[in-house]
MIMIDO-583790 format. One record per residue (C-alpha): residue number from 1; residue in one letter; z, y, x. Coordinates in Angstrom, 3 decimals, m for minus. Each point is the difference from the previous one (the first is absolute). Last residue first. Layout:
% residues N
resi->NUM	resn->A	up->Z	north->Y	east->X
...
% end
This chain:
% residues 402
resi->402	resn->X	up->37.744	north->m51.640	east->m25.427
resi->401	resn->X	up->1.100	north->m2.061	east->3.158
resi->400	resn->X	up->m1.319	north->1.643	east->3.207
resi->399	resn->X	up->m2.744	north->m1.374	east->1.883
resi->398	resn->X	up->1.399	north->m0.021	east->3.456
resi->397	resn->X	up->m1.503	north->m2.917	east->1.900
resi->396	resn->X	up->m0.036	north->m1.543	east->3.326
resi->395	resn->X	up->3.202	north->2.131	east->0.015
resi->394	resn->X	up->2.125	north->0.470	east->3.528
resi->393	resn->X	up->3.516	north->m0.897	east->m0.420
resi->392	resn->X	up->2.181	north->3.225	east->1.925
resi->391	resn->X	up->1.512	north->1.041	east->m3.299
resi->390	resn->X	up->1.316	north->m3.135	east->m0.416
resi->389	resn->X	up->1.918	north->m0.171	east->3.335
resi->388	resn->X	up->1.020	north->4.245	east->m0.237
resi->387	resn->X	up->1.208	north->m1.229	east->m3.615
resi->386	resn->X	up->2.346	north->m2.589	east->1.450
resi->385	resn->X	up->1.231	north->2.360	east->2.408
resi->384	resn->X	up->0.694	north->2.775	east->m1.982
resi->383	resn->X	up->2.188	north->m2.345	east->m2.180
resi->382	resn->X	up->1.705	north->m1.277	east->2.900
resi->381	resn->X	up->0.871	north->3.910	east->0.758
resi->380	resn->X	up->1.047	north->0.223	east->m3.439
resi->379	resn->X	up->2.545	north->m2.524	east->0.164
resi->378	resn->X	up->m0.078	north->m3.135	east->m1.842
resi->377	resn->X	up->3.934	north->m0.910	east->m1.246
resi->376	resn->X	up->m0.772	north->0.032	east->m3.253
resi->375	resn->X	up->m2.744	north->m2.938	east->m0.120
resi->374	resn->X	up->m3.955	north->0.090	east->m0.268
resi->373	resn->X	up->m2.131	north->m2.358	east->0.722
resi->372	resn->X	up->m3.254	north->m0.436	east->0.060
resi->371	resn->X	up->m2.497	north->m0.612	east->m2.738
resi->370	resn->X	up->m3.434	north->m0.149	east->m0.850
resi->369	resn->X	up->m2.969	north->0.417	east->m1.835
resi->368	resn->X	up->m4.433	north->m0.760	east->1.025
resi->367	resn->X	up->m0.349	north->m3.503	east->m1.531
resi->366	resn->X	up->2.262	north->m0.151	east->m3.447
resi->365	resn->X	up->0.598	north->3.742	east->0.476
resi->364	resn->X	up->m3.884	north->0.586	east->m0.796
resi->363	resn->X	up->m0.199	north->m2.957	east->m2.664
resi->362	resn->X	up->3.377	north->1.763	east->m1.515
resi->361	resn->X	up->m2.526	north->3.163	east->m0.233
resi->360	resn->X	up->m3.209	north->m1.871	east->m1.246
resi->359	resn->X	up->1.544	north->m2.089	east->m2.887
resi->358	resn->X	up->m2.720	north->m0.528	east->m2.356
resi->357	resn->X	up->m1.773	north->m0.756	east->3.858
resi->356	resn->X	up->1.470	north->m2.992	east->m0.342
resi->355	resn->X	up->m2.672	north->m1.034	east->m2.409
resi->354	resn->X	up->0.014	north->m3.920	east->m1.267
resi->353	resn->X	up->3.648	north->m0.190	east->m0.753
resi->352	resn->X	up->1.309	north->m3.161	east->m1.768
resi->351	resn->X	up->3.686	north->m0.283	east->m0.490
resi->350	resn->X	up->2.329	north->m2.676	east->m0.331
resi->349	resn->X	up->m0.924	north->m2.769	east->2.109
resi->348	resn->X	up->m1.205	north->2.255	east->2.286
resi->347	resn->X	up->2.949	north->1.918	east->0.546
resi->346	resn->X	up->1.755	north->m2.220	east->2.447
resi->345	resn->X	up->m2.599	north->0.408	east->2.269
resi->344	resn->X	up->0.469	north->3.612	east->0.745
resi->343	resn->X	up->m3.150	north->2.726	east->m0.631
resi->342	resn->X	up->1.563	north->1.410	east->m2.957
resi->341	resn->X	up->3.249	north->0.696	east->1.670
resi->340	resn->X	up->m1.724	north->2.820	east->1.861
resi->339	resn->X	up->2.073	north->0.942	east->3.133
resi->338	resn->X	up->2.125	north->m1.914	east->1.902
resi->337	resn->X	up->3.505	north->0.012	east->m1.777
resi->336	resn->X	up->m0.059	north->3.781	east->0.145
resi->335	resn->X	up->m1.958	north->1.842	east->2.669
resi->334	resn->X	up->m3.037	north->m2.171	east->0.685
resi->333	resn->X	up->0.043	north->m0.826	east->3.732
resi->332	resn->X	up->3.334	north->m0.528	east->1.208
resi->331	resn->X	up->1.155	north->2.096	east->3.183
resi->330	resn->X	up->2.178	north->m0.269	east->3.337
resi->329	resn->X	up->m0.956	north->2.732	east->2.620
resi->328	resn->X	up->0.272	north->m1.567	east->3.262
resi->327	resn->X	up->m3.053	north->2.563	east->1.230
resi->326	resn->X	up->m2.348	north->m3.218	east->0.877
resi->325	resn->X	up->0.986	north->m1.196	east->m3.109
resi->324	resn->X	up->m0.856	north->2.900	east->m1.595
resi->323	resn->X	up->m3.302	north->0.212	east->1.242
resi->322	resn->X	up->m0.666	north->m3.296	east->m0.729
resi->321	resn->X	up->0.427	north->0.983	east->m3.444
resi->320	resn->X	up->m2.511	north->3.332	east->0.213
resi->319	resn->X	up->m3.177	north->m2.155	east->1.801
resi->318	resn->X	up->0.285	north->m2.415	east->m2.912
resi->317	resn->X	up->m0.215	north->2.752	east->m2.798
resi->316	resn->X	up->m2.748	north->1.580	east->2.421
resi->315	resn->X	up->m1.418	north->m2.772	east->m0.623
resi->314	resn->X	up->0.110	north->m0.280	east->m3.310
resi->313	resn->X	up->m1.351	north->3.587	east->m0.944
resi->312	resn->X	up->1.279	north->1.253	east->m3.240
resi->311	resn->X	up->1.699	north->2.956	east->1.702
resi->310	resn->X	up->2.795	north->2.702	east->m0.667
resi->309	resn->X	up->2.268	north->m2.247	east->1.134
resi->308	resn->X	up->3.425	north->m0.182	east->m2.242
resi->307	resn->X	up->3.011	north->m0.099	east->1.507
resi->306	resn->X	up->3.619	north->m0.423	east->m2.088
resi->305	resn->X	up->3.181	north->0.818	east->1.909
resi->304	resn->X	up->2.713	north->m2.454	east->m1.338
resi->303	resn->X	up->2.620	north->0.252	east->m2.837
resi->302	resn->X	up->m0.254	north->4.094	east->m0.729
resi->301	resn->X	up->2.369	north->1.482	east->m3.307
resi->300	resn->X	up->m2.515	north->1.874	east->m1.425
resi->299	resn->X	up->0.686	north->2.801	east->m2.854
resi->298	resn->X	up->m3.226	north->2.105	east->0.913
resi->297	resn->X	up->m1.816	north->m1.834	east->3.141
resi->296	resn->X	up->m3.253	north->m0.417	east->m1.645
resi->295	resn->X	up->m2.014	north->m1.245	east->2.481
resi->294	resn->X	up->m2.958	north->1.912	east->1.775
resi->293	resn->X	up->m0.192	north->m1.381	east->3.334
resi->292	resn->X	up->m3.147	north->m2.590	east->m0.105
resi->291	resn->X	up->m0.740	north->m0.751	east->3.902
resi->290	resn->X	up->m2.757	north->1.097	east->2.879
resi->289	resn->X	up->m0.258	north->3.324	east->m1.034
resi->288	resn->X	up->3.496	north->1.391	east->m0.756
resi->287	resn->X	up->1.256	north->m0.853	east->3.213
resi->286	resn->X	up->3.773	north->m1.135	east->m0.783
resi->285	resn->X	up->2.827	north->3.211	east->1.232
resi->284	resn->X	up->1.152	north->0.640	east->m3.361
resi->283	resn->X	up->m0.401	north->m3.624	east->m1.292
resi->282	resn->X	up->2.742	north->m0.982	east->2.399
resi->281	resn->X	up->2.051	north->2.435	east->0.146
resi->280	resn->X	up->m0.011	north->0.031	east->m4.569
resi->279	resn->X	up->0.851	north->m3.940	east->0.778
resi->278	resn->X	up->2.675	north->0.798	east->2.344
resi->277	resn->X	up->1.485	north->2.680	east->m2.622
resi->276	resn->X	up->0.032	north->m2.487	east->m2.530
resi->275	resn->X	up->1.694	north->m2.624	east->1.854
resi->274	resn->X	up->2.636	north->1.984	east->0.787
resi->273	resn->X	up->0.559	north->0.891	east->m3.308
resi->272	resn->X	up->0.441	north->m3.704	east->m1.285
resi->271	resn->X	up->2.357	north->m0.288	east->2.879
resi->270	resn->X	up->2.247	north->2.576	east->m1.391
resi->269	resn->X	up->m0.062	north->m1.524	east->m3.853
resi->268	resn->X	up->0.166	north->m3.399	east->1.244
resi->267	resn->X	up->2.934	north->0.318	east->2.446
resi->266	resn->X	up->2.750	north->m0.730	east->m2.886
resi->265	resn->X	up->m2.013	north->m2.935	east->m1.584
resi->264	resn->X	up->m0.004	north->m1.860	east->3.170
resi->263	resn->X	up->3.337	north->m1.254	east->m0.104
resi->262	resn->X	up->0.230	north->m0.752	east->m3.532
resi->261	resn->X	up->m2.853	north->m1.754	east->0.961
resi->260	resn->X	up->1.478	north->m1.800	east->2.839
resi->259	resn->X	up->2.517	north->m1.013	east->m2.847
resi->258	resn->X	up->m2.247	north->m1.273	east->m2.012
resi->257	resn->X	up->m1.913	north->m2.075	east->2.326
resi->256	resn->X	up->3.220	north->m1.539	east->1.002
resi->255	resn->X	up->1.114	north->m0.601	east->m3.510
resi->254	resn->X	up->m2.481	north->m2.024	east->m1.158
resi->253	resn->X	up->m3.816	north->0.449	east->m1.266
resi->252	resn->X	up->m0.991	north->m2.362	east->m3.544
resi->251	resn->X	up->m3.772	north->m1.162	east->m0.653
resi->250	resn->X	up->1.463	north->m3.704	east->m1.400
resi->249	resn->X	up->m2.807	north->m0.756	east->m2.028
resi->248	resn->X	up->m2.299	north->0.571	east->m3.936
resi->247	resn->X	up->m0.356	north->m1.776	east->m2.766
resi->246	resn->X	up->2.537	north->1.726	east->m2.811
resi->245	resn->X	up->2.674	north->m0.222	east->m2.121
resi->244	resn->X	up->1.711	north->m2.553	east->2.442
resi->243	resn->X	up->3.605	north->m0.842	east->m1.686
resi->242	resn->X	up->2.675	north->m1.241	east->2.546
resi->241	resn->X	up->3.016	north->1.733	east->m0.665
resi->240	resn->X	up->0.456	north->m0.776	east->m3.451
resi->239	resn->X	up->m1.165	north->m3.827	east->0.797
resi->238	resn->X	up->m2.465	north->m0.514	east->m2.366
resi->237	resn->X	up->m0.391	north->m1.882	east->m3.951
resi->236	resn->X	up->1.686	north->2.897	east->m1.413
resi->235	resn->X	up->m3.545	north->2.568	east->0.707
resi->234	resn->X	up->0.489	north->2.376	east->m2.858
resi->233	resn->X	up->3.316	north->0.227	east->0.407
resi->232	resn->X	up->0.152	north->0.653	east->4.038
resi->231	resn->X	up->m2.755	north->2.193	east->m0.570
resi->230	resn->X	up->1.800	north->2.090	east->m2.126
resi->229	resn->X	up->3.030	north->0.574	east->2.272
resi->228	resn->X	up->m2.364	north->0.485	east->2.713
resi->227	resn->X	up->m1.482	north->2.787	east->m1.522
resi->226	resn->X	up->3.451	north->1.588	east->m0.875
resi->225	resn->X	up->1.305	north->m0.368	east->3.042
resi->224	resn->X	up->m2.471	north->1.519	east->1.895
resi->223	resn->X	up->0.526	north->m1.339	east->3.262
resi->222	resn->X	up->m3.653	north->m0.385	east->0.353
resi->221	resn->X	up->0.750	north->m2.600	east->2.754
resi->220	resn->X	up->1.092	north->m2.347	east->m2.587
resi->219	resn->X	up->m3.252	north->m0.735	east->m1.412
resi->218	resn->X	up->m1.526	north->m1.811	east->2.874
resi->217	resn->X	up->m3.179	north->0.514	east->1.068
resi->216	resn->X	up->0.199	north->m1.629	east->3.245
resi->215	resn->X	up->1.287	north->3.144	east->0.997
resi->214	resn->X	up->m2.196	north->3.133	east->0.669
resi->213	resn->X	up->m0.873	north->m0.910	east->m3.507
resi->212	resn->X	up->2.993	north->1.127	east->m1.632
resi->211	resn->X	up->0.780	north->2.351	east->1.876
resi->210	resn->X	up->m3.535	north->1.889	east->m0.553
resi->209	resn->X	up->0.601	north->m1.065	east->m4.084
resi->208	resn->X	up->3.051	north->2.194	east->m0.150
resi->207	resn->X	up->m1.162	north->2.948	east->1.936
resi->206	resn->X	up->m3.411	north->m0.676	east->m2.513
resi->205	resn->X	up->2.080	north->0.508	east->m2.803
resi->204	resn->X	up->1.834	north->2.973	east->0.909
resi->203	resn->X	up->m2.678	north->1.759	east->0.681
resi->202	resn->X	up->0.298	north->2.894	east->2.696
resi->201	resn->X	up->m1.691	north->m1.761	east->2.988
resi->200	resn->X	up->0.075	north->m1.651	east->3.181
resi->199	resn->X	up->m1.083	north->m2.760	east->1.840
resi->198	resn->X	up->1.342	north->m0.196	east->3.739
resi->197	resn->X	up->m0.907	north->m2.399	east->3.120
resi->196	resn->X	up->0.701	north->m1.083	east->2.774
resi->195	resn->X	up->m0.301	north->m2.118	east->3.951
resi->194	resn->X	up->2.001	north->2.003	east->2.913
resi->193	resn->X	up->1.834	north->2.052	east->m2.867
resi->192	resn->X	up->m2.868	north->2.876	east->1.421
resi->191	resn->X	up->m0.255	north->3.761	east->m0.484
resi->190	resn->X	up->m3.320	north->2.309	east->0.131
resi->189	resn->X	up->m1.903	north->m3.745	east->0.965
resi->188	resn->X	up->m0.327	north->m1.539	east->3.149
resi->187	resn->X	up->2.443	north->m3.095	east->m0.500
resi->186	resn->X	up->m0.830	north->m0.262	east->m4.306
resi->185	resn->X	up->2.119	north->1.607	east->m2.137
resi->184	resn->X	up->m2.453	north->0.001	east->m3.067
resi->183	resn->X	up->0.237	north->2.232	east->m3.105
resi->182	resn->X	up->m1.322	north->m0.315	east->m3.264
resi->181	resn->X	up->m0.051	north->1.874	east->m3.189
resi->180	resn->X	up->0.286	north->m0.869	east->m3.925
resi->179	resn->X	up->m0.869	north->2.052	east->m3.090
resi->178	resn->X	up->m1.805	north->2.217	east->2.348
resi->177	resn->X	up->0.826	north->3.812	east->0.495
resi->176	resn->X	up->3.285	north->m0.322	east->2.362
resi->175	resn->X	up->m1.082	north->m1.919	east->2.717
resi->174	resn->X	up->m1.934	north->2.735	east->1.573
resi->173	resn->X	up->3.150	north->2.366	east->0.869
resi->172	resn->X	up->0.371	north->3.454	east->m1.579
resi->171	resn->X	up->m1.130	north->3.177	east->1.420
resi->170	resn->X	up->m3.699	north->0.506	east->m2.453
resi->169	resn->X	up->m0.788	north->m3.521	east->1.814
resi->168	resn->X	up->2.190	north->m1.396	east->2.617
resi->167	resn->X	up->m0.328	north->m2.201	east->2.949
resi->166	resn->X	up->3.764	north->m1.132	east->0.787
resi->165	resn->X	up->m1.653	north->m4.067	east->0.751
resi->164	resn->X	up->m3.080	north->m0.292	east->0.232
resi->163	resn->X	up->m0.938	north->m2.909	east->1.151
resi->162	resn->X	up->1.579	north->m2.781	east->m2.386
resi->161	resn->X	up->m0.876	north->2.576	east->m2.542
resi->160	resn->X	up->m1.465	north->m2.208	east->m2.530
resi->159	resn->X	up->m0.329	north->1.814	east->m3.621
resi->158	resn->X	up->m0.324	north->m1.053	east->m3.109
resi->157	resn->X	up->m1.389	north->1.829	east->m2.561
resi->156	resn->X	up->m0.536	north->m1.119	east->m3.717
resi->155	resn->X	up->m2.953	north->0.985	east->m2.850
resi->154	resn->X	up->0.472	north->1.996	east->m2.819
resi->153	resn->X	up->m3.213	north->1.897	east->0.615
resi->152	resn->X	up->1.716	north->3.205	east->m0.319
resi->151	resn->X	up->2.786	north->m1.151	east->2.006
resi->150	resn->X	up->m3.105	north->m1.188	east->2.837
resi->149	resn->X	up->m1.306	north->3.522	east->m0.403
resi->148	resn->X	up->3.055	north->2.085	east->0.089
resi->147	resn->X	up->0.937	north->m1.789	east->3.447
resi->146	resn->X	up->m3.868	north->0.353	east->1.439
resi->145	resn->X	up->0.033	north->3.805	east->m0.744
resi->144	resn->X	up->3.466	north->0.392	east->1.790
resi->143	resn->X	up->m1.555	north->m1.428	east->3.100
resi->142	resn->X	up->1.442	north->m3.443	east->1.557
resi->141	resn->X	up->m1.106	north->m1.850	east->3.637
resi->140	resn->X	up->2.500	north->2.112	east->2.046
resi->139	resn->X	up->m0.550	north->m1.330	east->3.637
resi->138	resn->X	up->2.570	north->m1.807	east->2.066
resi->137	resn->X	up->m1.987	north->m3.371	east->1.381
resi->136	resn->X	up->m1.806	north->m0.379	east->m3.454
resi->135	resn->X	up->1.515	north->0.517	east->m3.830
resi->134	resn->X	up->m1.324	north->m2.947	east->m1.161
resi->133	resn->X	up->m0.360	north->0.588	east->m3.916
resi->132	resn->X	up->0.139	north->m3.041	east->m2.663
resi->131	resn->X	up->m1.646	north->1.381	east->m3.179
resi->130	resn->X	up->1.185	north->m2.124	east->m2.993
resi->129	resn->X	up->m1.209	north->m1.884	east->m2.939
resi->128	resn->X	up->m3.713	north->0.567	east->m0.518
resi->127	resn->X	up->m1.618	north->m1.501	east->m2.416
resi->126	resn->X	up->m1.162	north->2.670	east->m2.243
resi->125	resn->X	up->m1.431	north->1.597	east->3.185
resi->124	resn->X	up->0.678	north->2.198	east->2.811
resi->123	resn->X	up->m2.359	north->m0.608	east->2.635
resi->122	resn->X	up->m1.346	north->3.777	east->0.024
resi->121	resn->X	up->3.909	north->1.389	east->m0.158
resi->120	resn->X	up->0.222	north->m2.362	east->3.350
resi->119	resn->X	up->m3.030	north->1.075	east->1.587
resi->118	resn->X	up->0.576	north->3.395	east->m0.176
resi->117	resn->X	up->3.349	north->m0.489	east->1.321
resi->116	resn->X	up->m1.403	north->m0.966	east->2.981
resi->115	resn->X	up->2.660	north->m2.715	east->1.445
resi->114	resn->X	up->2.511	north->1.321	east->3.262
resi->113	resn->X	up->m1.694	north->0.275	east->3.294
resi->112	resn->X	up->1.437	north->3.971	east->m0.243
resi->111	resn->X	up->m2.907	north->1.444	east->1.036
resi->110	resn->X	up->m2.348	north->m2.231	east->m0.122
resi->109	resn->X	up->m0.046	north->m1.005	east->m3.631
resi->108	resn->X	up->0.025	north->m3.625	east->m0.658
resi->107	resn->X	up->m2.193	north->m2.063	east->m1.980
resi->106	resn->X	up->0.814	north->m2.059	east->m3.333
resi->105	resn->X	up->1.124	north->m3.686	east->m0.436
resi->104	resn->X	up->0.932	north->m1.891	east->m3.339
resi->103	resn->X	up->1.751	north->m2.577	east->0.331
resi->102	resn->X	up->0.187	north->m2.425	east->m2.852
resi->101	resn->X	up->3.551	north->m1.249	east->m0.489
resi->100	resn->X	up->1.628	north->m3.768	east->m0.530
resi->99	resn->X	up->3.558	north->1.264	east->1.952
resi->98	resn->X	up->m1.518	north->m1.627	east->3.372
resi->97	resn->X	up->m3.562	north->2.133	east->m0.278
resi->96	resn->X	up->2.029	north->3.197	east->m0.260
resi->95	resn->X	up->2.895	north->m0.684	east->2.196
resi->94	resn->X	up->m2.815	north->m1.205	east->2.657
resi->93	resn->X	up->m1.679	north->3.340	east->0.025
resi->92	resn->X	up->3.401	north->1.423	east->0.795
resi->91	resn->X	up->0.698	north->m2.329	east->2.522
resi->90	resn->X	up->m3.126	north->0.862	east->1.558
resi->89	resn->X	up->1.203	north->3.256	east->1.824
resi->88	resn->X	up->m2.125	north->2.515	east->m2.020
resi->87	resn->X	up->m3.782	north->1.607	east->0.670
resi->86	resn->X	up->m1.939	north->m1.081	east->m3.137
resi->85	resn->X	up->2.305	north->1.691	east->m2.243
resi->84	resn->X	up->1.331	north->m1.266	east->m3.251
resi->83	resn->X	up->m0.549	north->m0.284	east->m3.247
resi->82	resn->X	up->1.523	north->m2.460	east->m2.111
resi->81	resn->X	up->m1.683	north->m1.997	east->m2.757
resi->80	resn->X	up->1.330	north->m2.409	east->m2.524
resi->79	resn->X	up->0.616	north->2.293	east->m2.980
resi->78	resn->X	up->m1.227	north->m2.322	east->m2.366
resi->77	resn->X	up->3.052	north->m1.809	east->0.497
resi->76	resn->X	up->2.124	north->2.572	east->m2.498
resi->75	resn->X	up->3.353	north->m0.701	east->0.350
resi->74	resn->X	up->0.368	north->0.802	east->3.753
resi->73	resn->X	up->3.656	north->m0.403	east->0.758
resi->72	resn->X	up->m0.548	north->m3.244	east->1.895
resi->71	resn->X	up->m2.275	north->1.361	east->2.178
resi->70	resn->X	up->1.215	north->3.527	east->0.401
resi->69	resn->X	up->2.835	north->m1.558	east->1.424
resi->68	resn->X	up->m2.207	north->m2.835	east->2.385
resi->67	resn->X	up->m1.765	north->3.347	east->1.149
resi->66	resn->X	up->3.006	north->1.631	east->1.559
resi->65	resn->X	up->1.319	north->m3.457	east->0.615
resi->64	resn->X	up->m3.288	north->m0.650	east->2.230
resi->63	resn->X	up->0.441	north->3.643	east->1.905
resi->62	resn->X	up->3.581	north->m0.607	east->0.486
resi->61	resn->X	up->m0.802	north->m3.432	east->2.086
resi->60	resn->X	up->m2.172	north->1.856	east->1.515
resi->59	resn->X	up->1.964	north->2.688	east->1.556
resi->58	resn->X	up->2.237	north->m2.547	east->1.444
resi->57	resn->X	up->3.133	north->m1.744	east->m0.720
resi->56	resn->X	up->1.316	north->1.502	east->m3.150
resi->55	resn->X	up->2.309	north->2.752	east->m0.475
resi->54	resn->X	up->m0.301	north->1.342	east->m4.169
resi->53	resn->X	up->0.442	north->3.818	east->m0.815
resi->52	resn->X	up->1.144	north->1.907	east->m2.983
resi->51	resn->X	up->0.552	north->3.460	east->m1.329
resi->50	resn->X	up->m2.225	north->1.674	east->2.136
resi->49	resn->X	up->m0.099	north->3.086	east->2.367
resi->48	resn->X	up->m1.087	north->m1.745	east->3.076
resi->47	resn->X	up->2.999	north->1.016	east->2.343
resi->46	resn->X	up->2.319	north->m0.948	east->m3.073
resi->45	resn->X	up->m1.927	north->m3.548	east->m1.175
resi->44	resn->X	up->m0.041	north->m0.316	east->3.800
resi->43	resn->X	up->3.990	north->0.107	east->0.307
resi->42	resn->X	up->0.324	north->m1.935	east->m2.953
resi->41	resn->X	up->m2.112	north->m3.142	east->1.298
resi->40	resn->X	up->2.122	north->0.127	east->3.337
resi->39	resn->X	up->3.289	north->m0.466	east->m1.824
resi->38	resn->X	up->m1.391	north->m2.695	east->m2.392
resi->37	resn->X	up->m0.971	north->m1.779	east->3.848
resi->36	resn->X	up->2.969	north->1.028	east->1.486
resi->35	resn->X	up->2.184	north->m1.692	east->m2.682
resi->34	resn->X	up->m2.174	north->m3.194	east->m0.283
resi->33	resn->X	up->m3.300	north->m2.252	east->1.018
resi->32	resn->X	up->0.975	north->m2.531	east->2.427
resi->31	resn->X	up->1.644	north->0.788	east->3.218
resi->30	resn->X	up->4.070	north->0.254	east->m1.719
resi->29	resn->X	up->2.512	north->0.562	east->2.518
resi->28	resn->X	up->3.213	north->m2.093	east->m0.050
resi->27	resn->X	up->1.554	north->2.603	east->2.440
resi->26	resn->X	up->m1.989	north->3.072	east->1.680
resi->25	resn->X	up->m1.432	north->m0.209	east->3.411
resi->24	resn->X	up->m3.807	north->m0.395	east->m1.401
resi->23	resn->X	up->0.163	north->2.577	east->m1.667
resi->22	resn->X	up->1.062	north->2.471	east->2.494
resi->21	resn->X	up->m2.458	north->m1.714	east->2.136
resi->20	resn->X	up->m2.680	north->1.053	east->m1.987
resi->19	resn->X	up->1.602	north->3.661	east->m0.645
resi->18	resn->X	up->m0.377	north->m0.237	east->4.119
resi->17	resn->X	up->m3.398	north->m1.113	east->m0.360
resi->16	resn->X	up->m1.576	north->2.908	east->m1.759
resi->15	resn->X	up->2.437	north->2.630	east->1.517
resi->14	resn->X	up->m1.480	north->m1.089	east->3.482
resi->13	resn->X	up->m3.851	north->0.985	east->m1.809
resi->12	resn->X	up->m2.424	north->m2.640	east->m0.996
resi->11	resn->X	up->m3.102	north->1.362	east->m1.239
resi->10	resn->X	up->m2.189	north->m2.063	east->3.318
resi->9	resn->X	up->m3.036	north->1.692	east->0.352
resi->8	resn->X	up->m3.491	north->m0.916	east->m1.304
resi->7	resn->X	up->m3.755	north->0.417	east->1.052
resi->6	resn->X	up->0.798	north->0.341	east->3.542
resi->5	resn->X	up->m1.049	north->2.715	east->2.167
resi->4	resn->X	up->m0.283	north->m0.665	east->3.356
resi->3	resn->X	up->m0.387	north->2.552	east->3.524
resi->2	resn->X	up->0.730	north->m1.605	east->3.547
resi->1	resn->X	up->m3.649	north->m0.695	east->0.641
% end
């Protein structure tokens, strides 16, 4: 069988590598960390609609700064729990434990696989410091209602769109309503540096402090003058230029990842729309029956085509991925970062879960969701195609999900 779909497809574009190699052809060029990369940050800040943004080297890296910040700004420690959801790329569960948090998980909603924001206002408590939102593959995760409530409630959003990026809510970008945001540019994601990151924000302070510790921690990469100026006197015993405020590592990008993002920062709008309209194709022409088709597509900016099986049978779970195989259609069970983060080993330690079925809809996604890919250039007749192939699995079971 001649047909394949692959689960990601190369970003890369001529104009990618030829402002590469106009980089690369220039004299005395600087690799490390410099013009492009301050050049790069503004751009996004624009495109975003923020005042400030940070390059790092991956999408986690920003989410444990992110949470580092609004570690050492916390001045009341009895606020030592974070909320977050149970289906998330585990970096962000990792922030939390890493920066001396409790995580707190909640349940996600199916149609969006963002957190239940029922759950969240429910888990609210005296101690709670933050709500850390995963907004997943594309979809809106925010509601005007849930906004007011967590400013009512006094308590912080931050927000990790690694996979989302240009998905709006009430026509402006998610990344704008939390106190910080995230963004990864990952190979298969909207846009891709190769290997990066992005924190941004509006706060001054925390700009300051996310340069600070995406190097070594090093005061001098505030460049506020004024900062440094004081922590040069209060600290007379160091080196000016070498004073570490902070424990943290090098998590700084370079000027060939900028550049390619400067690069792909001009397509993203276009392709972003592309990959919205395949994704609409796509669950336009899915059979109803046999998966879960009622997402919330209002303000989403599509990452990968999400399938859920309208089944709680195993085998037919089994039955489905060799299917695929057998179709060359390349998948990962779970949706994002393989499904419920509760049941990973790393979380043990930490957290102590006795009834999964708390959780019941990211238990469904954790062993019944998927994803392919999806990438601008798909056409629509590939698209046809690929749901002709899944449309064409026969059901042991079709209990539908309530």
């Amino acid at each position: 069988m001649n047909f394949k779909h692959p689960l990601m497809h190369n970003n890369f574009t001529e104009g990618d590598l030829s402002a590469v190699k106009r980089l690369l052809n220039q004299k005395n060029i600087i690799l490390t960390q410099s013009k492009n990369v301050e050049k790069f940050e503004k751009s996004w800040s624009k495109w975003l609609g923020v005042k400030y943004s940070t390059f790092v080297n991956s999408g986690s890296s920003a989410n444990y700064i992110t949470i580092k910040i609004l570690q050492i700004l916390n001045k009341n420690h009895s606020k030592n729990e974070i909320i977050i959801p149970s289906l998330t790329w585990v970096s962000d569960v990792n922030s939390v434990i890493m920066n001396g948090f409790k995580p707190v998980f909640v349940d996600i909603n199916l149609s969006n696989l963002s957190m239940s924001q029922n759950e969240v206002l429910k888990k609210i408590n005296k101690k709670t410091l933050a709500v850390f939102i995963t907004h997943a593959q594309g979809f809106n995760g925010l509601s005007n209602f849930f906004l007011k409530e967590l400013k009512r409630k006094k308590v912080h959003l931050i927000e990790d769109v690694c996979e989302s990026h240009g998905a709006k809510h009430n026509d402006k970008k998610l990344g704008t309503f939390g106190l910080m945001s995230n963004f990864s540019f990952y190979y298969a994601h909207h846009m891709t540096t190769i290997e990066g990151g992005m924190i941004c924000t509006n706060n001054k302070e925390m700009y300051e402090l996310s340069k600070i510790l995406r190097s070594h921690g090093m005061v001098r990469e505030s460049k506020n003058k004024i900062f440094e100026r004081k922590m040069i006197k209060k600290y007379r015993d160091l080196s000016p230029k070498f004073i570490f405020l902070h424990p943290t590592l090098n998590f700084r990008n370079n000027e060939i990842g900028a550049v390619i993002g400067l690069s792909q920062l001009k397509k993203l709008d276009s392709n972003n729309k592309k990959r919205t309209t395949n994704f609409i194709n796509f669950l336009k022409d899915l059979d109803k029956n046999k998966y879960f088709v009622n997402f919330d597509l209002k303000g989403s900016s599509n990452y990968a085509f999400p399938i859920i099986l309208n089944t709680k049978n195993l085998k037919t779970r089994d039955k489905f991925e060799k299917y695929l195989i057998k179709n060359n259609i390349e998948f990962r069970r779970g949706n994002a970062g393989g499904g419920n983060q509760l049941r990973q080993p790393y979380i043990k330690k930490y957290i102590k879960i006795k009834h999964f079925l708390n959780f019941k809809n990211v238990e469904h996604v954790h062993f019944f969701g998927y994803y392919i890919g999806n990438y601008p250039n798909l056409t629509k007749t590939k698209i046809q195609t690929i749901t002709k192939i899944l449309n064409r699995f026969s059901f042991v079971s079709k209990k539908n999900i309530k």
